[in-house]
C-alpha positions, 0 to 999 in steps of 0.5 A: 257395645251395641251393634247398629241394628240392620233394617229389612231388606227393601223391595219396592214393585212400581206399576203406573196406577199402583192398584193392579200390577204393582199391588200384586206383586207386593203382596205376592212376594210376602206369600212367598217370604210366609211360605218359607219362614211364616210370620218371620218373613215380616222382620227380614223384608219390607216389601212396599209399592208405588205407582208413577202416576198419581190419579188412585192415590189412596184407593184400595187394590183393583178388585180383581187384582184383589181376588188374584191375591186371595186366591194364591193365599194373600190378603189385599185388605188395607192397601191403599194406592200411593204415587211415587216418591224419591223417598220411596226408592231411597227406602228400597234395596231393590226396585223392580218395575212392571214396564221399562218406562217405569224404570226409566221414571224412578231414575228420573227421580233417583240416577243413583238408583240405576244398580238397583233399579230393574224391569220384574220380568228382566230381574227374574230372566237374569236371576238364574245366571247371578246365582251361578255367580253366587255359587247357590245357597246350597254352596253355604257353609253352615246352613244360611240362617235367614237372619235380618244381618244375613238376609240383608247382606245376601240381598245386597250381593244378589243385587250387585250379581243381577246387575253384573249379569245384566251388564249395562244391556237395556230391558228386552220388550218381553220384560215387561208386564201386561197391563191387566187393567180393565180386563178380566179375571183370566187376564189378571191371572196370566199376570198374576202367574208371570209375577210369580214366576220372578217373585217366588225365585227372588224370594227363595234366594233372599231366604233359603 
């Protein structure tokens, strides 16, 4: 008999524009996955993006947005800027938004999404406390095997532990993230730094 196969776990990251904030940290969280399982990350996560509006649709990343991403071990070649769909969040286990007016958006699209559905920067503060929850992968027995069926399931639970945590209380205003556009390089890499700081935790409890 044949087991349903498992799809990977699903990040959609949601800016306005979809060629700065929101392009970096799709591609910032796929360095991430690497660092910690190489070429296999591919298989395990399906990291995408969209923006709210729909103006650069089909344009490359920002350039500087672009060489943030080279310069942390990324590759922004063949991005191309898409404009939010209802399909986009259905494909996605976890939504992670640069602004609460972004989140507010994709739920305007899908309600059903609000469980799965959080500001970046209020994903990263609440995530510590879910993995206390959790009990940590260190709690594992045996060692976690990032395997699609793992990752996904674990994704899954971390999810519903962070919305636990967040407990029906809004977004803080320092969730949100800085709009870099226009701005120059040191800008870009204080924004690419506060991606960071949340993508590469989420990375690190989906996979280790």
């Amino acid at each position: 008999m044949s087991h349903p196969v498992v799809p990977p776990f699903g990040v959609l990251h949601v800016c306005m524009g979809n060629i700065c904030r929101s392009p970096m940290a799709e591609r910032l969280t796929v360095v991430a996955a690497r660092d910690l399982v190489g070429d296999k990350a591919d298989d395990l996560l399906y990291v995408h993006s969209a923006g709210t509006g729909g103006w650069h649709a089909g344009d490359p990343m920002d350039a500087s947005a672009a060489r943030q991403v080279r310069s942390r071990g990324g590759d922004p070649d063949g991005f191309a800027a898409r404009r939010l769909r209802g399909e986009h969040v259905d494909a996605a286990d976890l939504v992670l938004t640069a602004t609460a007016e972004q989140q507010q958006f994709v739920l305007s699209l899908r309600p059903d999404a609000a469980g799965r559905t959080f500001v970046l920067g209020e994903f990263g503060r609440l995530l510590g406390g879910a993995g206390r929850l959790l009990g940590g992968a260190a709690a594992v027995d045996p060692p976690f095997s990032p395997t699609p069926d793992a990752v996904h399931a674990r994704g899954v639970a971390l999810v519903e532990a962070v919305e636990g945590v967040r407990g029906g209380r809004p977004p803080r205003p320092g969730d949100d993230l800085d709009d870099p556009w226009g701005r120059g390089d040191r800008y870009f890499s204080r924004v690419a730094d506060e991606i960071e700081q949340a993508v590469r935790p989420l990375v690190a409890a989906l996979l280790s």
